[in-house]
C-alpha positions as CSV (number, residue, x, y, z in Angstrom):
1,X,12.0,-14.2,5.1
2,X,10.8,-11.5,6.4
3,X,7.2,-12.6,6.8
4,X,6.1,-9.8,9.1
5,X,6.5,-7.4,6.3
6,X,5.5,-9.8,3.5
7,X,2.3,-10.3,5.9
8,X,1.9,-6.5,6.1
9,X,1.8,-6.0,2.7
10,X,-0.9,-8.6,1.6
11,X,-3.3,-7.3,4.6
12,X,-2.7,-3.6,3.8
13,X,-3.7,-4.0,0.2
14,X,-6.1,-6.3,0.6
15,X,-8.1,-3.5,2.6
16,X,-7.6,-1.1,-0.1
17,X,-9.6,-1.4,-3.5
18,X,-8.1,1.0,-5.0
19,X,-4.4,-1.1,-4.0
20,X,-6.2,-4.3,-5.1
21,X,-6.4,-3.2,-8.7
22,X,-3.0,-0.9,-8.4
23,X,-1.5,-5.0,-7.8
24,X,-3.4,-6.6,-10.1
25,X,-2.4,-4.4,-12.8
26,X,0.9,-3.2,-11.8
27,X,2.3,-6.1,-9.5
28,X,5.9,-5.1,-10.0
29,X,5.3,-1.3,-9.7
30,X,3.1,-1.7,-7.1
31,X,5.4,-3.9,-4.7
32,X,8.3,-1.7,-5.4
33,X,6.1,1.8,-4.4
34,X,4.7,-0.1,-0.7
35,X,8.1,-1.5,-0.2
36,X,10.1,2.1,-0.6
37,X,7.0,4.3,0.8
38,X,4.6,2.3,2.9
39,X,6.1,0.1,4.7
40,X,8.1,2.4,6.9
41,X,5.6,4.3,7.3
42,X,2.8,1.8,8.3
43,X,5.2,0.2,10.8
44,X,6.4,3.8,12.0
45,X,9.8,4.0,10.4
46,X,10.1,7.0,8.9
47,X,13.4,9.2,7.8
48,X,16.1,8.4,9.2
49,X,14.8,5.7,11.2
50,X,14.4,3.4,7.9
51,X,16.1,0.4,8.6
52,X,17.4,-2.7,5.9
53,X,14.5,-4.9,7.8
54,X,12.0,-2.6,6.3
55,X,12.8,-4.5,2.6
56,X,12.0,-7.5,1.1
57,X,14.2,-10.1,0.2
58,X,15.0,-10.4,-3.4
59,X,12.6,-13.7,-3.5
60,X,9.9,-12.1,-1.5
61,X,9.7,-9.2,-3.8
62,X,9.6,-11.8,-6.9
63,X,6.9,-13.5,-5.4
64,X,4.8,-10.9,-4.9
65,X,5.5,-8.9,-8.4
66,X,5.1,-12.4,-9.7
67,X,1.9,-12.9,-7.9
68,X,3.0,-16.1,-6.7
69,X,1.3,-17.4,-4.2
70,X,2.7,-20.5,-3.9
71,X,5.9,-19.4,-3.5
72,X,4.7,-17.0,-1.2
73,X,3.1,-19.8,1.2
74,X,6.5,-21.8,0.7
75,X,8.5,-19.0,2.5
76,X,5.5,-18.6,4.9
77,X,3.4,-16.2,4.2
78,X,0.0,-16.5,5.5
79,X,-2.1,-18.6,3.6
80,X,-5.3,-16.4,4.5
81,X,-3.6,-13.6,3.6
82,X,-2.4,-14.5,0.0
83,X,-5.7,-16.1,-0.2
84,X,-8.3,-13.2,0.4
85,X,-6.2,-11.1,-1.8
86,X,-6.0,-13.1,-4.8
87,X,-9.4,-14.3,-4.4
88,X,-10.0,-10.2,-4.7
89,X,-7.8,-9.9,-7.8
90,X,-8.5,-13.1,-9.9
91,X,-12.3,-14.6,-8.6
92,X,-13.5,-12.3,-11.2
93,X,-11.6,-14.1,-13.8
94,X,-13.5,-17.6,-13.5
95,X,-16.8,-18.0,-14.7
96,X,-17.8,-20.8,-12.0
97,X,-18.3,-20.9,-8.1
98,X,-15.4,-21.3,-6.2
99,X,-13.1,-22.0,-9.2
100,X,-10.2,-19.6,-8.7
101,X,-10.2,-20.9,-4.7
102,X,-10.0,-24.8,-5.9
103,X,-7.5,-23.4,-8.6
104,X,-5.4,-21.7,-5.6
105,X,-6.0,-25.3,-3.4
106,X,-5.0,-27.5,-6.8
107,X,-1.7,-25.3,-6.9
108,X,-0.7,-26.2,-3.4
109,X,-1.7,-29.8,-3.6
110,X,1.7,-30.9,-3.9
111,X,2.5,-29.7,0.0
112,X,1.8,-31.9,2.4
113,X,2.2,-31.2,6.3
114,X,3.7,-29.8,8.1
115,X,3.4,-26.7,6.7
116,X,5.8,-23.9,6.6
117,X,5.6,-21.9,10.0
118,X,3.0,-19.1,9.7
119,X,3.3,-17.7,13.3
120,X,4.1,-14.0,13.9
């Protein structure tokens, strides 16, 4: 996995509103625009310097059109990261406190330690 980039992408549009609902609404479309025109460019890789490295790998791109976050945090992607995102694109979605964060906990209650490696 190529967590660096899969990192990049969940902190890049989580700093964006205007990305945040691009994703919400348009997961697939949206992964597939950062992936052929952002991500070179954020990590200053442009032209003919665009490498293979700057693409997902057919599961990370599934996960993230999918908006799955558990898959995401089995491949290790940050946890924060997938977390403060989605908590932006689906806490508006639950009528009580805290429910879409003990619905994202609930989903990865079947992990137990240790926990994939989240180091960069």
């Amino acid at each position: 996995m190529s967590r660096y980039l899969v990192d990049k992408f969940l902190f890049t549009v989580d700093r964006d509103p205007e990305l945040v609902e691009r994703y919400r609404e348009e997961p697939r479309a949206t992964v597939d625009w950062w992936e052929a025109e952002r991500a070179g460019e954020l990590l200053g890789c442009t032209g003919p310097e665009r490498t293979t490295w700057l693409a997902f790998e057919p599961a990370e791109r599934e996960a993230l059109a999918t908006h799955d976050h558990v898959a995401l945090f089995e491949m290790g992607a940050h946890p924060f990261l997938t977390l403060t995102l989605f908590i932006a694109m689906f806490e508006r979605d639950h009528d009580e406190p805290l429910a879409y964060q003990l619905a994202y906990a609930r989903a990865l209650a079947h992990l137990s330690l240790p926990y994939p490696d989240i180091a960069t």
